[in-house]
Every structure is written in C-alpha cells, then in structure tokens.
KEROKE-586805 format. One record per residue: residue in one letter; chain; residue number from 1; x negated, y, z negated of N, C-alpha, C, O in turn. Coordinates in pm, 1 decimal. Layout:
# KEROKE-586805
a A NUM X Y Z X Y Z X Y Z X Y Z
...
//
This chain:
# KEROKE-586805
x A 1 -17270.7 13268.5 -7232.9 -17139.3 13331.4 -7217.6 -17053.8 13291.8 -7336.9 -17091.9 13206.0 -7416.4
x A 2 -16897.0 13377.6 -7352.4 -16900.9 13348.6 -7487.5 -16736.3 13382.2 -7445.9 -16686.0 13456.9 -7362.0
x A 3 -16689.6 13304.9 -7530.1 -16495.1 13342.4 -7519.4 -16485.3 13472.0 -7479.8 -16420.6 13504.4 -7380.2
x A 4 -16546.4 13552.8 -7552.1 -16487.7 13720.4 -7595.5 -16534.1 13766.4 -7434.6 -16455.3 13824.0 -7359.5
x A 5 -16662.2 13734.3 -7399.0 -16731.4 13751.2 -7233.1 -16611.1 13744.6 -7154.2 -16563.0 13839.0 -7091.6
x A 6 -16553.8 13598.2 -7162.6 -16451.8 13550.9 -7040.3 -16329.6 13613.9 -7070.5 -16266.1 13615.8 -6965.0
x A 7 -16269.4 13662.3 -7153.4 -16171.3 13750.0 -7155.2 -16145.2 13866.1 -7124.8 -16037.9 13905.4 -7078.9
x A 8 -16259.2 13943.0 -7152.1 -16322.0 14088.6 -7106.9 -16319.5 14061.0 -6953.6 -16255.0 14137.0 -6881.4
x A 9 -16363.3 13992.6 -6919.7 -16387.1 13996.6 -6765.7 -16253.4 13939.0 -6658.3 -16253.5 13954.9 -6536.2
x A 10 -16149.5 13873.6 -6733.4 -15996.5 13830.0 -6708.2 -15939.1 14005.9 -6751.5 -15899.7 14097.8 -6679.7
x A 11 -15946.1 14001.5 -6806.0 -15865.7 14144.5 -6884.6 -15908.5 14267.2 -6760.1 -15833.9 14333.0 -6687.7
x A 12 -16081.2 14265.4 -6772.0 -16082.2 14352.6 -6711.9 -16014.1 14400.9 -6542.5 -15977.9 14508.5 -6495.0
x A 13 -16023.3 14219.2 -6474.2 -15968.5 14179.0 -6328.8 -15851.7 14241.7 -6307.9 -15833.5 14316.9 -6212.2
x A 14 -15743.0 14208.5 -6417.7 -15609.4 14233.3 -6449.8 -15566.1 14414.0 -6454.9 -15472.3 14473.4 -6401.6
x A 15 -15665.1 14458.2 -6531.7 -15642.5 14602.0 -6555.4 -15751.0 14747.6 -6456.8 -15748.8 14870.7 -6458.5
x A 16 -15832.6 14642.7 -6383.2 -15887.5 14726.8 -6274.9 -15978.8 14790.1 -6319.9 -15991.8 14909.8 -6294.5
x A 17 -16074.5 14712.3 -6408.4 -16196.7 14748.3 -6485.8 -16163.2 14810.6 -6574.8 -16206.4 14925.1 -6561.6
x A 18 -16070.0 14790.3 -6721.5 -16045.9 14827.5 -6833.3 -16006.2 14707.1 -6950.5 -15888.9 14681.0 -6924.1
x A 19 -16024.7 14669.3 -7002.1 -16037.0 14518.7 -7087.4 -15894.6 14613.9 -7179.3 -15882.7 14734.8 -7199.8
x A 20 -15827.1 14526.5 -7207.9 -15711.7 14595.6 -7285.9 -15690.7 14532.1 -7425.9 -15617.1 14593.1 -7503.5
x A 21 -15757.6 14395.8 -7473.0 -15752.6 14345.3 -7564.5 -15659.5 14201.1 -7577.3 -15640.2 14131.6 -7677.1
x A 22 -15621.7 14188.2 -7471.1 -15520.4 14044.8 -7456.8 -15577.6 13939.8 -7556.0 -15677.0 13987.2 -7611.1
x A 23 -15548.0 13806.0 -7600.5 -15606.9 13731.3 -7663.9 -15593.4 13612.0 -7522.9 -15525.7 13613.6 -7420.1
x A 24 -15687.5 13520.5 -7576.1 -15709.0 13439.8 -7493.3 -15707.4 13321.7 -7530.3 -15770.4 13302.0 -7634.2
x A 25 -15655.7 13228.0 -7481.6 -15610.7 13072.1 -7508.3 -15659.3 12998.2 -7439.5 -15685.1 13008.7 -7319.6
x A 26 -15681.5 12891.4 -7530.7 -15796.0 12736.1 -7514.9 -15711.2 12594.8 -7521.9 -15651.5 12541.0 -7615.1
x A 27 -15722.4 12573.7 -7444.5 -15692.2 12408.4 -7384.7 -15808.8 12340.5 -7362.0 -15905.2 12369.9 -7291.4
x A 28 -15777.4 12204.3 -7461.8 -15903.1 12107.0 -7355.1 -15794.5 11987.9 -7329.1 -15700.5 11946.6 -7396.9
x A 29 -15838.1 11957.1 -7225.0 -15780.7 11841.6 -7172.3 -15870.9 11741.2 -7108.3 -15982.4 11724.5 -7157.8
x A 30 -15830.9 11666.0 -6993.5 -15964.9 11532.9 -6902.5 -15910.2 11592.5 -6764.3 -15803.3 11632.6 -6718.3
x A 31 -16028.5 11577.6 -6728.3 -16031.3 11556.9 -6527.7 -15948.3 11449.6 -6457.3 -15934.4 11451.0 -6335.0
x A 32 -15894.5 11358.5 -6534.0 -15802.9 11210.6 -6462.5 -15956.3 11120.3 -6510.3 -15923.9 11002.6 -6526.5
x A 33 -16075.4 11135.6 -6530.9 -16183.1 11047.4 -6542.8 -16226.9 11025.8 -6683.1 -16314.6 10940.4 -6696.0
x A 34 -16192.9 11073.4 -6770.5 -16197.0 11109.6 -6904.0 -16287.8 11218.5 -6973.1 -16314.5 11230.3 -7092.7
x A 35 -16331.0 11300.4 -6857.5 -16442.8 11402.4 -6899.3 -16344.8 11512.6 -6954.2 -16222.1 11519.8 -6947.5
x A 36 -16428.0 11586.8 -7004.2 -16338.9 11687.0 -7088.9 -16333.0 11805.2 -6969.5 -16405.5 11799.3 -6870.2
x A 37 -16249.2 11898.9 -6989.9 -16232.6 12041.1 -6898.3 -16129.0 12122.9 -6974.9 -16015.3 12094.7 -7012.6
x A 38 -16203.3 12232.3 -6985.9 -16151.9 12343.7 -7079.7 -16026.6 12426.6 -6959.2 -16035.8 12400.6 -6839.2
x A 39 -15925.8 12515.8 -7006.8 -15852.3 12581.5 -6916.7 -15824.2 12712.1 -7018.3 -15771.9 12689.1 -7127.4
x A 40 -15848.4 12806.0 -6992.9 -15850.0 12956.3 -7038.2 -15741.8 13041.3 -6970.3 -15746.3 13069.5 -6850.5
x A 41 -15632.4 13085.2 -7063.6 -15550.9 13193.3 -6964.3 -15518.3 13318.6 -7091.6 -15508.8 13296.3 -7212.2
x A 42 -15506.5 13442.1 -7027.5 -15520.7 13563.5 -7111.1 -15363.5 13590.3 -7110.1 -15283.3 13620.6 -7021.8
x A 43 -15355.3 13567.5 -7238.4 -15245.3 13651.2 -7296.3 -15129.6 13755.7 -7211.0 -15136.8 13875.5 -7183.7
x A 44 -15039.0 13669.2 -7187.8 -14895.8 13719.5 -7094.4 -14821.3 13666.9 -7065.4 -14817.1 13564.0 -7132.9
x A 45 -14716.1 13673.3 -6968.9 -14570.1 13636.6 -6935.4 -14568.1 13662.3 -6810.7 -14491.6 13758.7 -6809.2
x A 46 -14606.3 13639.3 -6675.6 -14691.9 13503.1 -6673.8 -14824.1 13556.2 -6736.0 -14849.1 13676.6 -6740.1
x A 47 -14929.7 13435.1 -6797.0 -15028.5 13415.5 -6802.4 -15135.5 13557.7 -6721.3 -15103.2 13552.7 -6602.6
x A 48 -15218.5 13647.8 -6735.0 -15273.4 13766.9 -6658.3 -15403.4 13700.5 -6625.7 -15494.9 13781.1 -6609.1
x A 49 -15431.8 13588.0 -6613.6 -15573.3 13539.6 -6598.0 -15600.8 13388.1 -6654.6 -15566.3 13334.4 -6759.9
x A 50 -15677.1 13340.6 -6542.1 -15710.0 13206.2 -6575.2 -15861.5 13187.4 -6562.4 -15937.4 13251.0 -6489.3
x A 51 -15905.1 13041.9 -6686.7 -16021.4 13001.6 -6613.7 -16053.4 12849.9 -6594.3 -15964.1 12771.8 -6627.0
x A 52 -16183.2 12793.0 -6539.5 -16150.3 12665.7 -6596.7 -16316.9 12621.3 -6586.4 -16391.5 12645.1 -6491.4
x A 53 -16347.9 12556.9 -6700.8 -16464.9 12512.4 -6778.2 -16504.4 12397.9 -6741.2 -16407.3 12325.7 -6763.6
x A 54 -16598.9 12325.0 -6691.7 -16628.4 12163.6 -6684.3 -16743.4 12181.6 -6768.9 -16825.8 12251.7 -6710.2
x A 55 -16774.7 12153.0 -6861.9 -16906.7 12110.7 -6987.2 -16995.2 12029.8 -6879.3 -17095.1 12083.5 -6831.3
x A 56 -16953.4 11889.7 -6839.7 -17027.0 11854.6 -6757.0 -17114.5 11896.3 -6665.1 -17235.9 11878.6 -6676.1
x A 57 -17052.3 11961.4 -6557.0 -17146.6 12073.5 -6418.6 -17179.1 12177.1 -6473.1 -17271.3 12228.3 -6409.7
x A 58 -17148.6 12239.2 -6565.2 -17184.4 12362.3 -6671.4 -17133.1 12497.1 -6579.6 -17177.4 12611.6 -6569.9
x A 59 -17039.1 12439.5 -6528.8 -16954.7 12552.5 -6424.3 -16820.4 12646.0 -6481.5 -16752.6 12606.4 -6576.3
x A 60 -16800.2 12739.2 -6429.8 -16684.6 12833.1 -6483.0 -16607.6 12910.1 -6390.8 -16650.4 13022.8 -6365.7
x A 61 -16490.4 12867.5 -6329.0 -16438.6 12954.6 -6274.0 -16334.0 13022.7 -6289.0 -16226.4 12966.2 -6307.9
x A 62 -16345.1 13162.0 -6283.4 -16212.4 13242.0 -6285.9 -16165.1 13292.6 -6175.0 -16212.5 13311.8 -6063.0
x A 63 -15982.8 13325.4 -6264.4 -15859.9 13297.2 -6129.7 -15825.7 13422.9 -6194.6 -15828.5 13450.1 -6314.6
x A 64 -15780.6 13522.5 -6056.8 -15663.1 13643.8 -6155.7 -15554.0 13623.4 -6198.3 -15551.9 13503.5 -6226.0
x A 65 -15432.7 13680.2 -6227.7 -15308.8 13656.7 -6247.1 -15251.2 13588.3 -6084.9 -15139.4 13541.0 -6105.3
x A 66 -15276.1 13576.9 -5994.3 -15194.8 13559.1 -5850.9 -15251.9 13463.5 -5843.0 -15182.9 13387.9 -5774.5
x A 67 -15381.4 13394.0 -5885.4 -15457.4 13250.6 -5851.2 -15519.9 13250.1 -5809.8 -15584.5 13145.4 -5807.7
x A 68 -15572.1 13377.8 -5725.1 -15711.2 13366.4 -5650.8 -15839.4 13397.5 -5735.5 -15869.7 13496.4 -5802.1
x A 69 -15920.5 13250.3 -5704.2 -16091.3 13275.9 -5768.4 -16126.1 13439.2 -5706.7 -16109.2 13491.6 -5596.6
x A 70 -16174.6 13480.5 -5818.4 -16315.3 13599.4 -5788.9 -16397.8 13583.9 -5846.8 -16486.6 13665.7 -5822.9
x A 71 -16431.0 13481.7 -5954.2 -16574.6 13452.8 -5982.9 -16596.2 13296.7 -5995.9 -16508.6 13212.0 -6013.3
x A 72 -16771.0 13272.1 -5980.2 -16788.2 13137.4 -6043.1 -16916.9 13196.2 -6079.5 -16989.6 13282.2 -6029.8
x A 73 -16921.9 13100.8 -6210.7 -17059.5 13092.6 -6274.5 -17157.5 12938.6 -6276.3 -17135.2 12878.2 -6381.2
x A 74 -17204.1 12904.5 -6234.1 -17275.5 12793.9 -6235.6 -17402.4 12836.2 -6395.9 -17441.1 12943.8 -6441.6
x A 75 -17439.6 12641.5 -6450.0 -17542.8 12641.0 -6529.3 -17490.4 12739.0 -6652.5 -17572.1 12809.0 -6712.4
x A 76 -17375.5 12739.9 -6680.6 -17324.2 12802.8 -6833.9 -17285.4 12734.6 -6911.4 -17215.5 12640.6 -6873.7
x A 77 -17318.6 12754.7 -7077.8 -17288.0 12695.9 -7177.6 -17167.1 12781.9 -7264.4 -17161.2 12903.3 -7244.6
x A 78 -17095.2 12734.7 -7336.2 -16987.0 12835.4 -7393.2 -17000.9 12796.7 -7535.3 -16921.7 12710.9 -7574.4
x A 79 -17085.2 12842.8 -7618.4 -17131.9 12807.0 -7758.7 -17007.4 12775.0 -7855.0 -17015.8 12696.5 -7949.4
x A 80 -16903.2 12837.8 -7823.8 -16765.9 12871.9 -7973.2 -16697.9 12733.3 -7885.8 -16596.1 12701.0 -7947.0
x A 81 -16716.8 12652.3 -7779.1 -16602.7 12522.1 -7776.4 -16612.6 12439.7 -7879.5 -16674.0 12504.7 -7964.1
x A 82 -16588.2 12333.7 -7923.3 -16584.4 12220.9 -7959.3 -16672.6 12130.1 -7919.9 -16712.1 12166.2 -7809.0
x A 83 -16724.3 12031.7 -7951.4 -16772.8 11936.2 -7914.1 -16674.5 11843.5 -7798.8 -16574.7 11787.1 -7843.6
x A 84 -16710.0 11830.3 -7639.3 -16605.4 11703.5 -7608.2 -16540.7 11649.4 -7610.3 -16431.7 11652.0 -7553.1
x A 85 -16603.6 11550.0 -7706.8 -16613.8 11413.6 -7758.5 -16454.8 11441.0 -7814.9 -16373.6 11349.0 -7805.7
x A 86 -16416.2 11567.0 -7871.4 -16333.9 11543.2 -8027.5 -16213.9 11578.4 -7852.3 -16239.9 11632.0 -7744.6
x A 87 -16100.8 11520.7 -7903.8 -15993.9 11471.3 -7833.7 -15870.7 11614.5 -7850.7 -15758.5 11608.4 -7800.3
x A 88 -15917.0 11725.9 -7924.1 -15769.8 11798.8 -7989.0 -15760.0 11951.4 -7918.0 -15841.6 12007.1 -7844.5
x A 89 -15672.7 11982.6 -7951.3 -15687.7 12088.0 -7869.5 -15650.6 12278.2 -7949.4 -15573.0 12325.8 -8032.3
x A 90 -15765.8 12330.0 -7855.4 -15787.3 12409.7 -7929.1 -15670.4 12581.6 -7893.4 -15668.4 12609.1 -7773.4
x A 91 -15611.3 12651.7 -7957.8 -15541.6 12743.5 -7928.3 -15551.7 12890.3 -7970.4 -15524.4 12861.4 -8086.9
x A 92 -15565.9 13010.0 -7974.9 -15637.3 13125.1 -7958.6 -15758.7 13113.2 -8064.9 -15778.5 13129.7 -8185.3
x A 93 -15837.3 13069.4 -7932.0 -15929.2 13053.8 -7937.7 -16022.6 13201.2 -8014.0 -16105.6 13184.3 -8103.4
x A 94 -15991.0 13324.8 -7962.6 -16030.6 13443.2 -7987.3 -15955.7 13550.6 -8053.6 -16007.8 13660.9 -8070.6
//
C-alpha cells in the first residue's frame, strides 16, 4: 500500500466513490511506549479523513471525516514512510 492508495481511498469515502485530489498529511509521533505510529488526515477544514499506521502490528486503520472506522488493513507495509527510528516529522507527505 502506498500514501497515494490511502488517500484515494479517504478521498474516495469523503466524495462517495470519486477521489478528488486532496493532499494528504503525515505525522509520526509514539504510542505513550516509544513505538512509532503514523496519523494520516486528507486535506480540509475539518480534516475529510483520517488514518492511523502502527509499523509495529503492520496495521492500518481508516476513519471518515465524522470518525467512524470503515476500514482496517492488517499485515501492511507503507514503503514512502521513514524509517522509525528517525524521531521527525513528516508533512505532505504526497
């Protein structure tokens, strides 16, 4: 899966199966344990879509604009993050 994937599929939630081109923004931050966890939200006022990444469980879930999950992905890798390890944080991402 790939940034451009998880936006298309936020975008599309948002617009009722039509991807509109929003850009999408990257946060990494920690769990309270020091593991890393990515947070994804698509481009708006409020925010039109969220997601949230654990590298660790290799899990992904997305939120629509109102907060409710409609997807999870288990066993995914997201090739364009960062390494962990590195502490900074990343912003349109796409």
């Amino acid at each position: 899966m790939t940034l451009k994937d998880i936006a298309e599929l936020l975008s599309k939630r948002y617009n009722r199966g039509y991807p509109d081109g929003r850009t999408l923004n990257v946060a990494m931050g920690n769990n309270g344990y020091g593991r890393p966890v990515y947070l994804f939200t698509l481009q708006g006022s409020p925010p039109k879509g969220y997601g949230i990444y654990t590298p660790e469980t290799a899990t992904l879930w997305l939120y629509d604009a109102w907060g409710k999950r409609f997807k999870k992905f288990e066993d995914i890798r997201i090739p364009e993050l960062k390494n962990p390890k590195e502490k900074e944080r990343c912003n349109n991402a796409m």
